[in-house]
N, C-alpha and C positions, 0 to 999 in steps of 0.2 A: 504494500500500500504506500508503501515511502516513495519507493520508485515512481509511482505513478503522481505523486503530491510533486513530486524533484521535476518532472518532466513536463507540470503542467506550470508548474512555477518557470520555469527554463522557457516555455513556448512563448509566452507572456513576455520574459525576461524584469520577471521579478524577484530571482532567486538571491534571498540572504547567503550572506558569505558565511554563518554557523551549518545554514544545510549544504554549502555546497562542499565543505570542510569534510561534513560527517559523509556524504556522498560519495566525495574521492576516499577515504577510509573506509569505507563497510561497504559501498555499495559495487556490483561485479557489472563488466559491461555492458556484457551479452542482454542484462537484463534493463540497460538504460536504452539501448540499439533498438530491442524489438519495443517498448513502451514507444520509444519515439519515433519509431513508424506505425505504429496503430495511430497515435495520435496525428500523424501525420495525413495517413489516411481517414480518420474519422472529419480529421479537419478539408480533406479533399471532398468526400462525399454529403457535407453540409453546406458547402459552396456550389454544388451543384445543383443540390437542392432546392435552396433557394433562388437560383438561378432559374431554374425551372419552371419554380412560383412563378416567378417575376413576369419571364419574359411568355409572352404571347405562343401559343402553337402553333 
């Protein structure tokens, strides 16, 4: 759950230097990588979305 608070704080670029400290110390990559391509992609398929919305058929 950390990882995923670290990565949404990061996307933002709101990340405290206490979390990004503890982040480089406890946290493993692999698992910062695939968080921030989900997030990546959740943030791609909610732009399309509303793109969708938006624009006319």
């Amino acid at each position: 759950m950390n990882t995923f608070k670290s990565v949404a704080a990061a996307f933002f670029g709101v990340q405290n230097n206490s979390n990004r400290k503890r982040d480089f110390s406890e946290g493993k990559l692999s698992h910062f990588i695939i968080a921030g391509l989900l997030a990546v992609l959740i943030f791609i398929v909610c732009l399309i979305a509303v793109v969708s919305l938006v624009m006319p058929s």
